[in-house]
C-alpha beads as a LAMMPS data file, in Angstrom:
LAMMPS data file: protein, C-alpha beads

340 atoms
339 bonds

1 atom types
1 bond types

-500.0 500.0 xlo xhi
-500.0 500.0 ylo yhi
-500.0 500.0 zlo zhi

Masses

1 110.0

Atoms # bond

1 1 1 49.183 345.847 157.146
2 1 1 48.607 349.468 154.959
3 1 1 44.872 350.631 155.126
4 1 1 44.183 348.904 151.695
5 1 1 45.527 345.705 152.783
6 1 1 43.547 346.014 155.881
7 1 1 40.096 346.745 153.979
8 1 1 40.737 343.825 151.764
9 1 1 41.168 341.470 154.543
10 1 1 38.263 342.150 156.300
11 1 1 36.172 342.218 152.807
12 1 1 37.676 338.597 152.235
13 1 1 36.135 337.252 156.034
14 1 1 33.149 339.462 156.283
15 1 1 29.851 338.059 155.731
16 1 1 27.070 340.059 153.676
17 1 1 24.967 340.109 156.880
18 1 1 28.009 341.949 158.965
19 1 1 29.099 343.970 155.507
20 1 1 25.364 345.476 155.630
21 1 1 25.429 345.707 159.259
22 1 1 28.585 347.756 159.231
23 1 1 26.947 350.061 156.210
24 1 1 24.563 350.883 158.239
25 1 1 26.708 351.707 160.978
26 1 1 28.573 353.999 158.737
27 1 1 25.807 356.061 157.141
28 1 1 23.860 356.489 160.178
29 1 1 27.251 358.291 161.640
30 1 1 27.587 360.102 159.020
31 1 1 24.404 361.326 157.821
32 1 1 22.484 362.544 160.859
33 1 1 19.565 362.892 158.860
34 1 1 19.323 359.110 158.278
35 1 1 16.218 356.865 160.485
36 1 1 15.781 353.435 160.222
37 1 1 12.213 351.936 161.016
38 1 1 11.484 347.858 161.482
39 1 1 9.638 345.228 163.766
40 1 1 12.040 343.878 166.345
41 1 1 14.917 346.013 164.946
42 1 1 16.406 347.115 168.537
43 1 1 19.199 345.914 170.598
44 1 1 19.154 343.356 172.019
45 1 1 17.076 341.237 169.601
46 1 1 19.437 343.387 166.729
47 1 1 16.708 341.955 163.672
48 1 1 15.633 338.740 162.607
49 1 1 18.671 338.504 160.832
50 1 1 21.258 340.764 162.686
51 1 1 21.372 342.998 159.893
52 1 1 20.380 345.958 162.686
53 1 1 22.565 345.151 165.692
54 1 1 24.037 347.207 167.902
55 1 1 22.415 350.790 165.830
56 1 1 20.065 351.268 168.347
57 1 1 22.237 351.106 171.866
58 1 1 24.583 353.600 169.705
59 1 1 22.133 356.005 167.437
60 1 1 19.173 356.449 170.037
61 1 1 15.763 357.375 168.985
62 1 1 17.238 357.364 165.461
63 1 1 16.730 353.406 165.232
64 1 1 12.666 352.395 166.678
65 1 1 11.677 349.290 166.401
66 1 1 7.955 349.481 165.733
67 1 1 4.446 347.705 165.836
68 1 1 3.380 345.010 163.440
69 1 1 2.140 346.731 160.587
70 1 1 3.981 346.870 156.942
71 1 1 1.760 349.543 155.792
72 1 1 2.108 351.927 158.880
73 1 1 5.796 351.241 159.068
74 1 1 6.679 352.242 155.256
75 1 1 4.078 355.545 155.650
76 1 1 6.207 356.502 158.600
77 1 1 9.597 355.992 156.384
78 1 1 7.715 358.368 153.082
79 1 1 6.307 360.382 155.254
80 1 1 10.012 361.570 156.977
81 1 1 11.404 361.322 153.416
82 1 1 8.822 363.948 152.533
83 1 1 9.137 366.018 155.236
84 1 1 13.151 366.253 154.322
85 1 1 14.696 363.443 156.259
86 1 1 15.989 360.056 155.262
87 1 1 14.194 356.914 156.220
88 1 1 15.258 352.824 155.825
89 1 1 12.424 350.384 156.611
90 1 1 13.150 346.619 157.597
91 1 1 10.134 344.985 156.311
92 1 1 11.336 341.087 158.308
93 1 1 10.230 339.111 155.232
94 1 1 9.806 339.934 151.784
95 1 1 6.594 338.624 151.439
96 1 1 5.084 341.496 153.472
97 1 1 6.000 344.144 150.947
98 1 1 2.378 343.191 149.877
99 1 1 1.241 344.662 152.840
100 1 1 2.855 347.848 152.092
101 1 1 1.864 348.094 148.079
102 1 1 -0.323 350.968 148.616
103 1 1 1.826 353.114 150.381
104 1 1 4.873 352.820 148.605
105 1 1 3.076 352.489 145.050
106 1 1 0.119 355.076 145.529
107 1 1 1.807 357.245 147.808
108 1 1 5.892 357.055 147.903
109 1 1 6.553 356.478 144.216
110 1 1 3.689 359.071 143.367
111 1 1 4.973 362.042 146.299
112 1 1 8.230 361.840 143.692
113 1 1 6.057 363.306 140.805
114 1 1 2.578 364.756 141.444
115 1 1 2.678 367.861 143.227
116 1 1 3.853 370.126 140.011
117 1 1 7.529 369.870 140.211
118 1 1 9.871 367.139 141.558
119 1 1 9.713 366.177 145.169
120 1 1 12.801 364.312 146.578
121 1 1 11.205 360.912 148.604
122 1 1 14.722 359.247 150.171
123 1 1 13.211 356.300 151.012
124 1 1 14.709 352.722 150.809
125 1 1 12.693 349.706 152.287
126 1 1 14.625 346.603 153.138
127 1 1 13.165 343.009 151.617
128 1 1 15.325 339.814 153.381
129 1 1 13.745 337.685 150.495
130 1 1 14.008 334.001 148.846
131 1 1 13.860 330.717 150.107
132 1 1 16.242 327.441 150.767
133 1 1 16.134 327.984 153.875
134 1 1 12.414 325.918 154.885
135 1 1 10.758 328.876 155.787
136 1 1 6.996 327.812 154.125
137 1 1 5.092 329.543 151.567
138 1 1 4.693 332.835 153.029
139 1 1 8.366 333.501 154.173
140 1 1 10.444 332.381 151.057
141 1 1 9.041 334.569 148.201
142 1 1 10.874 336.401 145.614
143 1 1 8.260 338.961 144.859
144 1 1 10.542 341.562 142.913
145 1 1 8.198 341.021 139.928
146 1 1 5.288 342.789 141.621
147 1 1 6.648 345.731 141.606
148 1 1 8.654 346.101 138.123
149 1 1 7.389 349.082 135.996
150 1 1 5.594 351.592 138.834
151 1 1 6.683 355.114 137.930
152 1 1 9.241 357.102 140.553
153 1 1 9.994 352.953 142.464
154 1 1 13.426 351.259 141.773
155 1 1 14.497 348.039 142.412
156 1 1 17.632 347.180 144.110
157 1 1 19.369 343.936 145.277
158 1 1 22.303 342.885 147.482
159 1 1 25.006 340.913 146.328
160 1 1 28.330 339.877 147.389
161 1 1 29.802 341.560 145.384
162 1 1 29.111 344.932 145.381
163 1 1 29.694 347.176 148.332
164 1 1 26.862 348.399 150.638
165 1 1 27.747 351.359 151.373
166 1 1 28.254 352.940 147.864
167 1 1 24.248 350.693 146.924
168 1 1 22.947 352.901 150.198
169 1 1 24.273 355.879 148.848
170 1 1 23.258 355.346 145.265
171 1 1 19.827 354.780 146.051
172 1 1 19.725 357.634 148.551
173 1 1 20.896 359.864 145.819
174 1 1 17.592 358.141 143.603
175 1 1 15.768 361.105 145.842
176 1 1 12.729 358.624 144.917
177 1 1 11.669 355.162 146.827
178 1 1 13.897 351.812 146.163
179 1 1 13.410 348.429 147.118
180 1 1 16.594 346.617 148.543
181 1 1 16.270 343.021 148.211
182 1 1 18.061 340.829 150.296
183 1 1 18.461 337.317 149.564
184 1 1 18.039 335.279 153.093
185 1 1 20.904 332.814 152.075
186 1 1 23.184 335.406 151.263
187 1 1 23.212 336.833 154.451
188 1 1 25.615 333.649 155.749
189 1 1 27.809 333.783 152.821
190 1 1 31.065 335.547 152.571
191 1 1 31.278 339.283 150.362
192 1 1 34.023 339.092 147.726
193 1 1 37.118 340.612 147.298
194 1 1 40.053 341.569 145.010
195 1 1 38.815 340.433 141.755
196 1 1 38.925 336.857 142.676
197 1 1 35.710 334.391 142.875
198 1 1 37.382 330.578 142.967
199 1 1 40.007 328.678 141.029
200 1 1 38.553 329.482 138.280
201 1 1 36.045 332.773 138.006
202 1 1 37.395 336.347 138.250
203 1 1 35.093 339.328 138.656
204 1 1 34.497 343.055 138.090
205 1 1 32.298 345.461 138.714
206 1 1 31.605 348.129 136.452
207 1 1 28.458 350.856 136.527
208 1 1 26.509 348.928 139.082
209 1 1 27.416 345.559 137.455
210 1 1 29.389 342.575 138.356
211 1 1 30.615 340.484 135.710
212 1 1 32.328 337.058 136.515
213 1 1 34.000 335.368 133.923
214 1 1 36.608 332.855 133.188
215 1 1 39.868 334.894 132.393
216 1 1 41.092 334.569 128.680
217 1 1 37.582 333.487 127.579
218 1 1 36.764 336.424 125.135
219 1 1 33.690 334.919 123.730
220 1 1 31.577 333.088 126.111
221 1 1 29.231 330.171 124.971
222 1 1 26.456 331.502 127.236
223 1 1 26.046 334.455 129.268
224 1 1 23.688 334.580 132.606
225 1 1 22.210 337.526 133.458
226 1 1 20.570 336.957 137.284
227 1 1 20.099 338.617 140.672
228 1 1 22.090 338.594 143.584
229 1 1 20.268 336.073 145.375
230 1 1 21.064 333.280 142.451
231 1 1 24.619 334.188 142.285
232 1 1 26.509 330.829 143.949
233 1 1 23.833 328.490 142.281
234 1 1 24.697 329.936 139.655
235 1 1 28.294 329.621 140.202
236 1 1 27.843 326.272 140.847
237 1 1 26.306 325.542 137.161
238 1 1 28.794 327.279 135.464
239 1 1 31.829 325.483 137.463
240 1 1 29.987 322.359 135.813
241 1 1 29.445 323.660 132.661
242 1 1 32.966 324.351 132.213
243 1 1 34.413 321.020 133.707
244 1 1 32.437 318.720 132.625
245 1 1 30.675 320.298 129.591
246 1 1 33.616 322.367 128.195
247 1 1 30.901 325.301 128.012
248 1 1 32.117 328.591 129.204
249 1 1 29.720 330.950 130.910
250 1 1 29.916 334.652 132.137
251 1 1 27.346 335.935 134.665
252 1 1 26.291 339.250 134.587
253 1 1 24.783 340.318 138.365
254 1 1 23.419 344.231 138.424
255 1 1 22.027 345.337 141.569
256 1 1 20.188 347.934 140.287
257 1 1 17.089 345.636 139.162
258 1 1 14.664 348.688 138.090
259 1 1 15.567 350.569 135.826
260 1 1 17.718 347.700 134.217
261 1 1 21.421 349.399 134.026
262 1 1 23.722 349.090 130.842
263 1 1 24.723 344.905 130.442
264 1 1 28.118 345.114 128.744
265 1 1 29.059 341.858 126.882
266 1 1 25.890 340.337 125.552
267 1 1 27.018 340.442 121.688
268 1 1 29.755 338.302 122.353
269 1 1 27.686 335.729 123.418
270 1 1 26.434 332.244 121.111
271 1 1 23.257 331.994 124.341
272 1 1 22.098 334.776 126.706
273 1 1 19.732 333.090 129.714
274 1 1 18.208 335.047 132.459
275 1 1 17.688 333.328 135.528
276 1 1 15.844 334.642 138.666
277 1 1 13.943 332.858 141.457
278 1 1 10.493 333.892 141.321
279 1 1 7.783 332.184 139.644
280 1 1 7.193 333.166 135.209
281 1 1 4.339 335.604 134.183
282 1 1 5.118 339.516 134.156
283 1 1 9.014 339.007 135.859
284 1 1 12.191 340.820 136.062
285 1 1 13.615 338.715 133.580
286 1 1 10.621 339.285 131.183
287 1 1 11.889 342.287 131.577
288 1 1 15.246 342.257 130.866
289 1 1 14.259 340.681 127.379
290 1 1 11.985 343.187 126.431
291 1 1 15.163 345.812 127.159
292 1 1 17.232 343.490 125.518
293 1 1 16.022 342.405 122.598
294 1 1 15.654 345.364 120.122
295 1 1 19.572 345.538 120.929
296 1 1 20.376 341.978 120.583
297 1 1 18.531 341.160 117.626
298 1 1 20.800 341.692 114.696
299 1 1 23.429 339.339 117.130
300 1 1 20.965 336.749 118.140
301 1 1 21.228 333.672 117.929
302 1 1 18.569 331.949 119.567
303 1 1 16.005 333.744 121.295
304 1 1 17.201 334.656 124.943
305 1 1 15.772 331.936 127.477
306 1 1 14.419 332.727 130.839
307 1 1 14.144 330.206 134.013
308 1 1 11.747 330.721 136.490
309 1 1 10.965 328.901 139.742
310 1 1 7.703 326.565 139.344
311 1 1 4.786 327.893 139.215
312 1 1 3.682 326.708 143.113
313 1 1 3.780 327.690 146.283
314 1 1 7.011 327.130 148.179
315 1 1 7.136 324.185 150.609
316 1 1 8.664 323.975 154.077
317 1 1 9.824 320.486 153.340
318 1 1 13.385 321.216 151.927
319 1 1 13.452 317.934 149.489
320 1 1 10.024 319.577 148.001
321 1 1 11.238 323.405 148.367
322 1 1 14.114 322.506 146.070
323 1 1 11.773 321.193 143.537
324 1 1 9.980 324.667 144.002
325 1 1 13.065 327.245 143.367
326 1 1 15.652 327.203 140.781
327 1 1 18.650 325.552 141.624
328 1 1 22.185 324.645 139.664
329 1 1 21.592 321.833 137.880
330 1 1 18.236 323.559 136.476
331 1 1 20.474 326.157 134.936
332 1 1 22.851 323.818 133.802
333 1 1 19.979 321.934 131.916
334 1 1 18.711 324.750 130.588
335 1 1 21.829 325.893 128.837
336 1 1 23.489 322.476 127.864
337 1 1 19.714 322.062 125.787
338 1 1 19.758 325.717 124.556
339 1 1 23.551 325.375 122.685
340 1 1 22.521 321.364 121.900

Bonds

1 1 1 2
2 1 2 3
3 1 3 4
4 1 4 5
5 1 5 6
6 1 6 7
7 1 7 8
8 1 8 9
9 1 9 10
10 1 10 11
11 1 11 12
12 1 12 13
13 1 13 14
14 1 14 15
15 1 15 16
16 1 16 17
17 1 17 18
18 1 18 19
19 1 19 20
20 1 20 21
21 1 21 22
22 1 22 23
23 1 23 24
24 1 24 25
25 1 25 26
26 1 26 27
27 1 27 28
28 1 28 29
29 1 29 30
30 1 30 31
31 1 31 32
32 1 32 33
33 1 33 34
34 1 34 35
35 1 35 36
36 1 36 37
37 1 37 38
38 1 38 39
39 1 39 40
40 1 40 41
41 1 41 42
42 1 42 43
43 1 43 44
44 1 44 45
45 1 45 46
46 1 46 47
47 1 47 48
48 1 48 49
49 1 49 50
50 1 50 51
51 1 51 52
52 1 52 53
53 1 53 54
54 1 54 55
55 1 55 56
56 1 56 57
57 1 57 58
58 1 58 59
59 1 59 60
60 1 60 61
61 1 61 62
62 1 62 63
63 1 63 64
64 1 64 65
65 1 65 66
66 1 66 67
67 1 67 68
68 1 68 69
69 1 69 70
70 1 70 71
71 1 71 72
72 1 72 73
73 1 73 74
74 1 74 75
75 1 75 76
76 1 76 77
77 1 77 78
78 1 78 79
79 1 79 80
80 1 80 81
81 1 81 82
82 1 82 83
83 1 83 84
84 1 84 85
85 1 85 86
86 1 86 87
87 1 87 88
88 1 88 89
89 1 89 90
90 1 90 91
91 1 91 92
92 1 92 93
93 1 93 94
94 1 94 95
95 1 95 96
96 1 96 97
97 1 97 98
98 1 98 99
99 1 99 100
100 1 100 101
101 1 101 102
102 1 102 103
103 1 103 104
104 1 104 105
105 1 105 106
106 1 106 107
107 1 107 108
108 1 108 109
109 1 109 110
110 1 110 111
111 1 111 112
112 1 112 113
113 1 113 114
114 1 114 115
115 1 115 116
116 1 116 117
117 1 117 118
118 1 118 119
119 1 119 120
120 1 120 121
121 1 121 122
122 1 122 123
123 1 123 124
124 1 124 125
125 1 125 126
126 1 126 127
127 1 127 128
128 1 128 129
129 1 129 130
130 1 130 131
131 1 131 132
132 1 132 133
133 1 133 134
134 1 134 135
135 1 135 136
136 1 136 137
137 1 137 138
138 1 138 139
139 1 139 140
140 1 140 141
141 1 141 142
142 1 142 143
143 1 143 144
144 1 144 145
145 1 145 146
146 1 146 147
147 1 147 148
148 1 148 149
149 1 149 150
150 1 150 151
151 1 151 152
152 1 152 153
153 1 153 154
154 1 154 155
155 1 155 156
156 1 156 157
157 1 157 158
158 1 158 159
159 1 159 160
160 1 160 161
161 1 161 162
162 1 162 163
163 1 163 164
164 1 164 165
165 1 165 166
166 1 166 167
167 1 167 168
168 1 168 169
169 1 169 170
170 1 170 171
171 1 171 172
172 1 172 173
173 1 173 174
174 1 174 175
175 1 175 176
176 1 176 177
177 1 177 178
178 1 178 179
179 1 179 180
180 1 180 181
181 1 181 182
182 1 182 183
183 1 183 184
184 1 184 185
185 1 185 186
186 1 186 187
187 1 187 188
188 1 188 189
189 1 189 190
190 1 190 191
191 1 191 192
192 1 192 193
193 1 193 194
194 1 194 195
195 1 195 196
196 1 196 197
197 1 197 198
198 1 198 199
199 1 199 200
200 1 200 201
201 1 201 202
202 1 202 203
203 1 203 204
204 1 204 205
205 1 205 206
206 1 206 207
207 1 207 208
208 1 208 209
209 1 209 210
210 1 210 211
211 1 211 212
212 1 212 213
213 1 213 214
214 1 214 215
215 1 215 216
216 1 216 217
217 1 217 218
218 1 218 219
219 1 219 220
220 1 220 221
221 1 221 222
222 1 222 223
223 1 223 224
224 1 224 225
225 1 225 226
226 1 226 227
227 1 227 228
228 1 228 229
229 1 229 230
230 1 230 231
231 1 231 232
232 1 232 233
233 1 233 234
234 1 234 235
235 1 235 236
236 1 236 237
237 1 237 238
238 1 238 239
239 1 239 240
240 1 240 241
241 1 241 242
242 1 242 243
243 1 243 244
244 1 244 245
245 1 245 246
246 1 246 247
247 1 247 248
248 1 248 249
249 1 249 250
250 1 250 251
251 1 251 252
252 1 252 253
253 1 253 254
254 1 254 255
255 1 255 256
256 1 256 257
257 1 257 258
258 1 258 259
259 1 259 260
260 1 260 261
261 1 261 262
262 1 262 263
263 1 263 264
264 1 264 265
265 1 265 266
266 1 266 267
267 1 267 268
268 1 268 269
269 1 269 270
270 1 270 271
271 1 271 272
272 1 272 273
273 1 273 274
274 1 274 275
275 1 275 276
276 1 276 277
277 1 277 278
278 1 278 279
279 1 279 280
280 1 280 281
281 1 281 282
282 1 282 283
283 1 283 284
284 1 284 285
285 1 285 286
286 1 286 287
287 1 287 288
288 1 288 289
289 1 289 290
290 1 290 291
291 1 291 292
292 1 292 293
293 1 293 294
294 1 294 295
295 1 295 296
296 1 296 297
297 1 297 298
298 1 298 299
299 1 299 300
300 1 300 301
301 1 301 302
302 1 302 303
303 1 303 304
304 1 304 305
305 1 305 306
306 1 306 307
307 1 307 308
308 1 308 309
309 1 309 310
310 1 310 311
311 1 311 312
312 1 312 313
313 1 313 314
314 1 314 315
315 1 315 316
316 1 316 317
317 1 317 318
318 1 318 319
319 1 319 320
320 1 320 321
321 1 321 322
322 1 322 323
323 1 323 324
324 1 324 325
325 1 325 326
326 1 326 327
327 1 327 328
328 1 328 329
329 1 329 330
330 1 330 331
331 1 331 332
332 1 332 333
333 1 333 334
334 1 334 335
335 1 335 336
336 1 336 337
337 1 337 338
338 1 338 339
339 1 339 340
């Protein structure tokens, strides 16, 4: 095999769990500046999800797994950032980012701005976040939406189809605080390759954003904007849209979630629906519409929808949990009654 064809096979077998794992590898041996901070991070346990094995038994004292405390954990990471260093923090589930609001919103995303000129803070905290998986009410969340709109804090999530090590870089090169949000159910799922999705999707990636699309479909019927952790549910609705509804869809995946990067595509478009999995009321895809609209309007025509999980707490029970969080034939639904 040449190096390319090498590359690609791997890409097409690797799973996004092992694709971050070997990121990590990479920057850390490259970039002896880089840290990485988390509970239970360290060889042999390797993370709750794996994400971290094996960086400890080969980087040292670079990798420390720490005590249980969010807050203390992500003031370590800004602090080092501050001081000139880089720092990643595993925070294990998403939901504890609420334990470590204050430091990354009143002192990480402020250190960027406040001291009379611009300080670089090259900090990135890792979420695992979302649910399907029957993890209960406080180890599912999605809680992006909490912390849309804080000055010098971006929002970034993992999908499988963009490439780890160039998101690491990109947000390192922020020189201010990002979130990484990593969907849970992701992590077993395989990255893509070579422009290919299925049968019947193709996909590119252009400026941070992955578009997949039915080739020869110029104009779309509907086009999903959504976040890396809703990308094979939403797959699945628009493989039924365009089977058995003859309704072609395009998704449009960015992983930069904060600031919202350029979406290509939306004029062509008869139905633009953003989709994310956490509950409505002051969300990422609230907004995306308010970015989107003044653009869209002389185009539009129907006002762009948005589907949110229910307003609830997540169950454990998995029949109830689905109920809970947005799944395919929700999105289905929701389009098939926008373009009735």
């Amino acid at each position: 095999m040449t190096p390319v064809s090498e590359r690609l096979d791997r890409a097409l077998h690797e799973r996004v769990s092992e694709h971050l794992n070997r990121a990590l590898h990479d920057l850390m041996e490259t970039d002896p500046r880089v840290h990485l901070f988390g509970e239970d991070i360290s060889d042999p346990y390797g993370g709750a999800f794996k994400v971290t094995r094996g960086l400890s038994t080969r980087f040292g004292r670079r990798v420390r797994s720490t005590p249980l405390s969010e807050g203390a954990i992500t003031g370590i990471g800004a602090g080092l950032a501050l001081a000139g260093d880089r720092a990643i923090v595993e925070i294990m589930f998403a939901d504890f980012a609420a334990l470590a609001f204050d430091q990354l919103v009143n002192f990480a995303a402020k250190s960027t701005s406040m001291y009379g000129r611009p300080v670089p803070i090259p900090l990135v905290v890792r979420c695992p976040s979302g649910g399907n998986r029957g993890y209960g009410p406080t180890h599912s969340q999605s809680p992006q939406k909490h912390f849309i709109g804080v000055p010098g804090l971006s929002l970034f999530e993992m999908t499988p189809f963009h490439d780890a090590g160039a998101l690491f870089a990109e947000m390192f090169a922020q020189e201010r605080p990002c979130l990484l949000f990593e969907d849970k159910v992701l992590y077993t799922r395989r990255m893509y390759a070579g422009g290919v999705v299925d049968d019947l999707f193709a996909y590119e990636v252009r400026d941070g954003v992955a578009r997949v699309f039915v080739d020869g479909v110029t104009e779309p019927d509907c086009v999903l904007v959504t976040h890396g952790g809703m990308t094979h549910r939403a797959l699945e609705a628009a493989r039924a849209l365009l089977l058995e509804d003859d309704v072609a869809c395009e998704l449009l995946i960015p992983s930069r979630l904060y600031p919202l990067p350029e979406l290509a595509g939306l004029e062509r478009a008869r139905h633009v629906l953003v989709v994310e999995d956490g509950s409505a009321g002051g969300t990422w895809g609230a907004e995306v519409s308010r970015v989107l609209y003044p653009r869209l309007w002389p185009v539009l025509r129907r006002p762009i929808g948005l589907l949110n999980a229910a307003d609830s707490v997540i169950p454990a029970a998995p029949h109830l949990e689905r109920e809970v969080l947005v799944q395919a034939g929700d999105i289905r639904n929701a389009i098939v009654e926008a373009l009735r």
